[in-house]
C-alpha positions as CSV (number, residue, x, y, z in Angstrom):
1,X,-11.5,18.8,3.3
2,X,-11.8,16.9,0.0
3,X,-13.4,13.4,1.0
4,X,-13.8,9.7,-0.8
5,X,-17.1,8.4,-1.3
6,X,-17.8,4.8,-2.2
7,X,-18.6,4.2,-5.7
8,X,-20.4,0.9,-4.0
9,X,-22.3,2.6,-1.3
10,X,-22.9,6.6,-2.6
11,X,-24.2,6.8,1.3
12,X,-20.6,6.1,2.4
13,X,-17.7,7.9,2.3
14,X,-14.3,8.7,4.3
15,X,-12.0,11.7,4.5
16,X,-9.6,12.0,2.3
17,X,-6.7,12.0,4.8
18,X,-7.4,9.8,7.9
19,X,-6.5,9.6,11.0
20,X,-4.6,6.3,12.6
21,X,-4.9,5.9,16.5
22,X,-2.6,3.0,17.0
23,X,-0.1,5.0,19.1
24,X,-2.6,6.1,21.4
25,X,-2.1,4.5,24.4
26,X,1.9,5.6,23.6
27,X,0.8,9.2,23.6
28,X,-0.6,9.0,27.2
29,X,-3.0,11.6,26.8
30,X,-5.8,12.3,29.3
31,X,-9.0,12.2,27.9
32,X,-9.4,15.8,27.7
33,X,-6.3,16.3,25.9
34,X,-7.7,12.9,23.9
35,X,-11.0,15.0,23.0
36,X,-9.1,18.2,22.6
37,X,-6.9,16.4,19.4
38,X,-10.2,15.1,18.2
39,X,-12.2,18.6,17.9
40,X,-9.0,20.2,16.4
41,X,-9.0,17.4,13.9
42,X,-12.8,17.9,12.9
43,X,-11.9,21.1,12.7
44,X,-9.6,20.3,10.0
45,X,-11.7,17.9,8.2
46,X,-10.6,14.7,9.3
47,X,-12.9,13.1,10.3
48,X,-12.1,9.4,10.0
49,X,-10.2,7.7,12.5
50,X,-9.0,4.0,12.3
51,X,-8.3,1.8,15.1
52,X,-8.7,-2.1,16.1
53,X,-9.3,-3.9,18.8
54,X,-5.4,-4.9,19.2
55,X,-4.1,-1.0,19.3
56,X,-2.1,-0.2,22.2
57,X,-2.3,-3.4,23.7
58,X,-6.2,-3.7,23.7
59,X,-6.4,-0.1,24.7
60,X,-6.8,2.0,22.4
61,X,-10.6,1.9,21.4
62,X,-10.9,2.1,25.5
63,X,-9.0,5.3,25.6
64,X,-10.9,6.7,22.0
65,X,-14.1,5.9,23.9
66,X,-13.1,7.6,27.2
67,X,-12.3,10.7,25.4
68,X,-15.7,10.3,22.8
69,X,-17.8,10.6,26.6
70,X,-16.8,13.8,27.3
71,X,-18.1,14.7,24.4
72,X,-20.8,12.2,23.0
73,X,-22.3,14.5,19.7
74,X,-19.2,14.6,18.5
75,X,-19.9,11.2,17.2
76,X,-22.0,12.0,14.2
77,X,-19.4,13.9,13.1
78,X,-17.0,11.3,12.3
79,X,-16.4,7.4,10.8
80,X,-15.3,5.3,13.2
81,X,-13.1,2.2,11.9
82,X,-12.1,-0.7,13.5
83,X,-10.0,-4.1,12.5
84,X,-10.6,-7.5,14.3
85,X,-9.1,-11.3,13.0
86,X,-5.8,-10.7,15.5
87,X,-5.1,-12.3,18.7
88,X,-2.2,-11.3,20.6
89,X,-1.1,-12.5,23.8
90,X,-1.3,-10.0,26.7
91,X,-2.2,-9.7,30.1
92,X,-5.8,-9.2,29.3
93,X,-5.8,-12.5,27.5
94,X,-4.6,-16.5,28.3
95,X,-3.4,-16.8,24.0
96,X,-0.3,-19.0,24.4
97,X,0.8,-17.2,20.7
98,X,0.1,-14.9,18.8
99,X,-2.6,-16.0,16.0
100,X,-4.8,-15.5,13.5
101,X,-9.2,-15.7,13.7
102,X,-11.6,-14.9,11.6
103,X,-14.0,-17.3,12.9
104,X,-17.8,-15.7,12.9
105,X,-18.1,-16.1,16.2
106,X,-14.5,-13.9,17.4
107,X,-15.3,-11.5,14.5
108,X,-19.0,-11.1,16.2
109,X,-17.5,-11.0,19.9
110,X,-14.8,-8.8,18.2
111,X,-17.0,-6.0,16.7
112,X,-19.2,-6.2,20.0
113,X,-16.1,-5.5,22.3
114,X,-15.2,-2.4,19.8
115,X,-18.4,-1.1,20.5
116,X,-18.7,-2.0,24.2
117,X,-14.8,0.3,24.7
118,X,-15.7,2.8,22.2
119,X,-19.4,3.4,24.2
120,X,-21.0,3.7,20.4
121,X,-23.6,2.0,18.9
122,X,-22.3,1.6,15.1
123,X,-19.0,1.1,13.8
124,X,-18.7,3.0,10.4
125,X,-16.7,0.5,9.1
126,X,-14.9,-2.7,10.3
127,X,-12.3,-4.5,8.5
128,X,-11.1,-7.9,8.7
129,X,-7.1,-7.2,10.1
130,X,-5.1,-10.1,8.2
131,X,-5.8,-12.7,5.7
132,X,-6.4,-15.8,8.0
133,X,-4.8,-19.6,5.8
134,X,-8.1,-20.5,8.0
135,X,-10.5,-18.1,6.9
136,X,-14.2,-20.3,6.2
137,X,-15.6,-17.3,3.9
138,X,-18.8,-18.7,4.4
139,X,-19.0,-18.2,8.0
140,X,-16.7,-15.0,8.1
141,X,-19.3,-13.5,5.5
142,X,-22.3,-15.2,7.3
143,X,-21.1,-13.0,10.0
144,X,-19.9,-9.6,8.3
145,X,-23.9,-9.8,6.8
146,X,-25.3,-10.6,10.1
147,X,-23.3,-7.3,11.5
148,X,-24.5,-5.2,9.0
149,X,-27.9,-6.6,9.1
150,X,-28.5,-6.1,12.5
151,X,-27.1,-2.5,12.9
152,X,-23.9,-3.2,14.8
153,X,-22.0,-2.1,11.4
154,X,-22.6,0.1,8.8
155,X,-19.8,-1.6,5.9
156,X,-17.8,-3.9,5.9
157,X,-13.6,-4.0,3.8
158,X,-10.5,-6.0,4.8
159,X,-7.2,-5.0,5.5
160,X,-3.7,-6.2,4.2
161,X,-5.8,-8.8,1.7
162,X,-4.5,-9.7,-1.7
163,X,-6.7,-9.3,-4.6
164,X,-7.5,-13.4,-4.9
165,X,-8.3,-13.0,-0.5
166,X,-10.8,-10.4,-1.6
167,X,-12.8,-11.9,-4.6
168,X,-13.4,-14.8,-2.2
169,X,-14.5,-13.6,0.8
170,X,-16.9,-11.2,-1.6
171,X,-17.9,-14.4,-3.4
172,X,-19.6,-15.3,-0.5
173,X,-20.8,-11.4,1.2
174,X,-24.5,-10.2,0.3
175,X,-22.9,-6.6,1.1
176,X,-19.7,-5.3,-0.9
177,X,-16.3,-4.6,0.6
178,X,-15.7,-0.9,0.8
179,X,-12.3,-0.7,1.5
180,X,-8.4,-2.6,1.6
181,X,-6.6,-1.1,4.2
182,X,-2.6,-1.5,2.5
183,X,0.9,-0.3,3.0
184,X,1.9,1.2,0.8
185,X,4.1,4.3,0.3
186,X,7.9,5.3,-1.8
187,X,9.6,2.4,0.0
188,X,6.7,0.0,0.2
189,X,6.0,0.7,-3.8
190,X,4.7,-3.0,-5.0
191,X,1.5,-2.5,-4.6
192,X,1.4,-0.3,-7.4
193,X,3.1,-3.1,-9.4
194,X,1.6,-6.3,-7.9
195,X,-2.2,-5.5,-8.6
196,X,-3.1,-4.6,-5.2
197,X,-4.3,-1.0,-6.4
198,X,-5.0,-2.0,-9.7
199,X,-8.1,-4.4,-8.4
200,X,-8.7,-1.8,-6.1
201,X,-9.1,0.7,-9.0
202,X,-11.2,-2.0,-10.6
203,X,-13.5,-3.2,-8.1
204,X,-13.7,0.4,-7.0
205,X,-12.7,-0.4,-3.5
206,X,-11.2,2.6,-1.8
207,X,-8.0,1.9,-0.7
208,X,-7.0,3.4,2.7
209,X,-3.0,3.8,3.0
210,X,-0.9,2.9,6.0
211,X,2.6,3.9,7.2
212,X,2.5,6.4,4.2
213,X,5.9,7.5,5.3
214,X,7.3,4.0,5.2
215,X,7.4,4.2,9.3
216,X,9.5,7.7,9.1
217,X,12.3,6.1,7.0
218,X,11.3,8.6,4.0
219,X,12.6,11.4,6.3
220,X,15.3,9.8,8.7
221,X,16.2,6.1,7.2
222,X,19.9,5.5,6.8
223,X,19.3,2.4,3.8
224,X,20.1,3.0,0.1
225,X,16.6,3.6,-1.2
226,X,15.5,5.9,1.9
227,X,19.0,8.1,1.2
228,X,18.3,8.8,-2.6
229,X,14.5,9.3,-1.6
230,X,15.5,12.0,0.9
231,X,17.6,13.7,-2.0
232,X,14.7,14.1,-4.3
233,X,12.7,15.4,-1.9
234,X,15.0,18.3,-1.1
235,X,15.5,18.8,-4.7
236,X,11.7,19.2,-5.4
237,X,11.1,21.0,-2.1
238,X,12.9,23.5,-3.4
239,X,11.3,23.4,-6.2
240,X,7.9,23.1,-5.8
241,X,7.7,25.1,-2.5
242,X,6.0,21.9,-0.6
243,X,7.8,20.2,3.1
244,X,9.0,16.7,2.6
245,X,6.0,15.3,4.2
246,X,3.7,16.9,2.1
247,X,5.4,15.7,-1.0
248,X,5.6,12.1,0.1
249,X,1.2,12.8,1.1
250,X,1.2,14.2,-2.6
251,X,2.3,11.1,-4.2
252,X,0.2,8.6,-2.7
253,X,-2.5,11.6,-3.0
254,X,-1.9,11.8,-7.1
255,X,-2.4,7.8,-7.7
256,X,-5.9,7.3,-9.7
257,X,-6.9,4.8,-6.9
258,X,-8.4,8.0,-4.9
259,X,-6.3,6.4,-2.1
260,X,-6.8,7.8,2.0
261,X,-3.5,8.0,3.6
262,X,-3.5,7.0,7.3
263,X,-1.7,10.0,9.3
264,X,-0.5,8.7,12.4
265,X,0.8,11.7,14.5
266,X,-0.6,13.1,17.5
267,X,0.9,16.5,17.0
268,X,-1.7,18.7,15.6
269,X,1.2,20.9,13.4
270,X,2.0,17.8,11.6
271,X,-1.6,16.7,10.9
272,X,-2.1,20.4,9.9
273,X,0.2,20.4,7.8
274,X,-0.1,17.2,5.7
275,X,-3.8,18.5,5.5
276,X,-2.5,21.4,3.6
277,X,-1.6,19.4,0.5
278,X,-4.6,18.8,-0.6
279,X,-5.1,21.9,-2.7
280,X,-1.4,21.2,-4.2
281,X,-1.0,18.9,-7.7
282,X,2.1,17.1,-7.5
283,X,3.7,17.2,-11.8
284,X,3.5,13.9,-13.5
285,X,7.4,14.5,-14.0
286,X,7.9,14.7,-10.0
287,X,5.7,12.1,-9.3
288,X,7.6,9.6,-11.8
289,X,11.2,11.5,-9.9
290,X,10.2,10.1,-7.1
291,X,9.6,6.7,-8.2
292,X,13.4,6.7,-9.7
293,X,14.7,7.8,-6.5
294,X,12.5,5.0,-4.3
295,X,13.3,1.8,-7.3
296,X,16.8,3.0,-8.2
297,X,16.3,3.2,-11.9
298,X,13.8,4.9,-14.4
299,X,10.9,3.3,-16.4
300,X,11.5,0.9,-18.9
């Protein structure tokens, strides 16, 4: 498995394809059959797996961690990543709405709850979830340092930030932001345009990719854009001699951010499968194809 390391941090780096656990709890998976995904996804290379403290109704990291005990040495086998700044109402809480916090102390209760679930000792990386209109960089980054500083993290990124959300909270960090967690994918194209990956490329912050498949409309959606998307990946399925999926994994894959897709299926065929890509070169000419088909007109 090809992987990403931090231009940043050279000690740091991440699968190239990782692995998203917010349908976890959805799977209902014992923990052996919980473990039993994990070692077949090792086995494949991946060997990052992202999750926050929200997944699955606060369950998630719970489940992750039951499954990690019946197996503990698996753990230095892999990067464990985990978001925090989110507070939903549930059961397990008395929120009267769903907010936004990215006070230092929730982000320091935060990160100490991942680890208490997850029965670990380190989170490889933990990212802020959402841009907070009350973010007080100076205590959020007070507290990112103090994390790292004292062992409970090893790096620190952000998720869903703009490039302006970035350069302040790192104004204030002694440590560098690693990563932007994003959507982006054919259908969720503006970050390409907007400047997201382009201060990502610049800052050399890895950016990790969510809903890569646009949340399965590249395969199945019924709008406009999703049809003519479909149609140009027959055609170059055909062509090329690579799945759907694969070619959607080879887009994001091709993009000179050195982007990590976030896979999201529990089935291992899939995950085997999008794996597989990796040694494949999508053609400049499909790439830009595919673009046509997902904007509904060619390049200036």
């Amino acid at each position: 498995m090809q992987r990403i390391q931090s231009s940043l941090d050279r000690s740091f780096s991440l699968s190239r394809i990782a692995m998203g656990l917010w349908r976890l709890a959805d799977w209902k998976y014992t923990s052996q059959q919980t473990l039993e995904l994990l070692e077949q996804l090792l086995g494949l290379g991946v060997t990052t797996f992202d999750l926050a403290d929200i997944y699955g109704d606060y369950r998630c990291e719970r489940l992750f961690g039951d499954a990690l005990k019946l197996k503990p040495e698996l753990r230095g086998k892999m990067e464990i990543v985990s978001k925090c700044g989110i507070k939903l109402m549930s059961d397990n809480n008395n929120y009267a709405l769903n907010h936004y916090d990215s006070s230092g102390t929730h982000v320091t209760a935060a990160a100490e709850s991942s680890l208490e679930n997850m029965r670990i000792e380190q989170l490889d990386l933990l990212l802020i979830h959402r841009p907070d209109p009350l973010m007080d960089a100076d205590e959020l980054a007070e507290a990112l340092d103090r994390l790292v500083s004292g062992g409970k993290v090893r790096a620190v990124g952000v998720s869903n930030f703009l490039p302006h959300h970035v350069q302040l909270l790192q104004s204030r960090l002694s440590v560098p932001l690693l990563v932007n967690q994003i959507e982006v994918s054919m259908l969720q194209s503006a970050p390409l345009f907007d400047g997201q990956l382009d201060y990502c490329q610049r800052e050399r912050i890895i950016p990790m990719a969510w809903s890569p498949f646009a949340g399965g409309e590249l395969f199945t959606g019924s709008g406009e854009a999703a049809r003519r998307v479909q149609a140009c990946l027959e055609e170059l399925s055909r062509e090329l001699d690579m799945e759907p999926q694969q070619l959607a994994l080879a887009w994001l894959l091709k993009h000179p951010s050195n982007m990590a897709p976030l896979l999201g299926s529990g089935r291992v065929s899939r995950l085997r499968n999008g794996v597989a890509v990796l040694g494949r070169e999508l053609p400049r000419e499909a790439w830009f194809r595919l673009l046509r088909a997902a904007r509904g007109r060619d390049v200036d």
